[in-house]
C-alpha positions in Angstrom: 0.0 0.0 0.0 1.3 3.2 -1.3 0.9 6.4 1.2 2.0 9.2 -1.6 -0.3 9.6 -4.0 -4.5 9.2 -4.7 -7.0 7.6 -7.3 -9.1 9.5 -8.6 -12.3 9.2 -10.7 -13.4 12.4 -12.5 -16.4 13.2 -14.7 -15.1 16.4 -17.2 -16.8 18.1 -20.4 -15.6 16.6 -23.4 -14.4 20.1 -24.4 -11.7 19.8 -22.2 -8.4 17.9 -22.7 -7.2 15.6 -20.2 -3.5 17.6 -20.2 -5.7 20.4 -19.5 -7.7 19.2 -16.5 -4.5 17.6 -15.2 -2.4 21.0 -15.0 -5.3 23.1 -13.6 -5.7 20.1 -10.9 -2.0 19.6 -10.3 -1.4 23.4 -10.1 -4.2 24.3 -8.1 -3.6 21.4 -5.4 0.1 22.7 -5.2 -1.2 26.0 -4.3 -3.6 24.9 -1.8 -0.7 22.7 -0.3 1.8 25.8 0.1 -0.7 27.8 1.1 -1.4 25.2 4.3 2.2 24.3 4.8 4.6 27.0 3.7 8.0 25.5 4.7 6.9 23.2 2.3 7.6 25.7 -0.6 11.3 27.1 0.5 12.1 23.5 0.0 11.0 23.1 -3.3 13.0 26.3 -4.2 16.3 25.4 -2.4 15.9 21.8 -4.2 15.0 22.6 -8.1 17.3 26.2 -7.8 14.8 28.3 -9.1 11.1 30.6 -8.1 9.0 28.1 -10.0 7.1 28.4 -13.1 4.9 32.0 -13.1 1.2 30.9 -14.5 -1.1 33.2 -16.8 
């Protein structure tokens, strides 16, 4: 049994690619995560070197 990571089973419009859902999901959850731990995000920056990717 794996602790680090989740199913899940989502319903989206047809309109919308998969790629598309996935970054919206994956970038909103990281958001929500650094917004309820914030140590979390100095060690993303002091690991990959960098501020991070800025989104439009």
């Amino acid at each position: 049994m794996c602790i680090n990571h989740v199913h899940l089973s989502v319903a989206i419009a047809q309109k919308i690619s998969i790629s598309n859902f996935m970054g919206n999901l994956k970038g909103k959850s990281t958001l929500m995560l650094y917004d309820r731990h914030p140590e979390l995000q100095s060690k993303w920056k002091k690991y990959f070197g960098h501020e991070g990717i800025k989104w439009k």
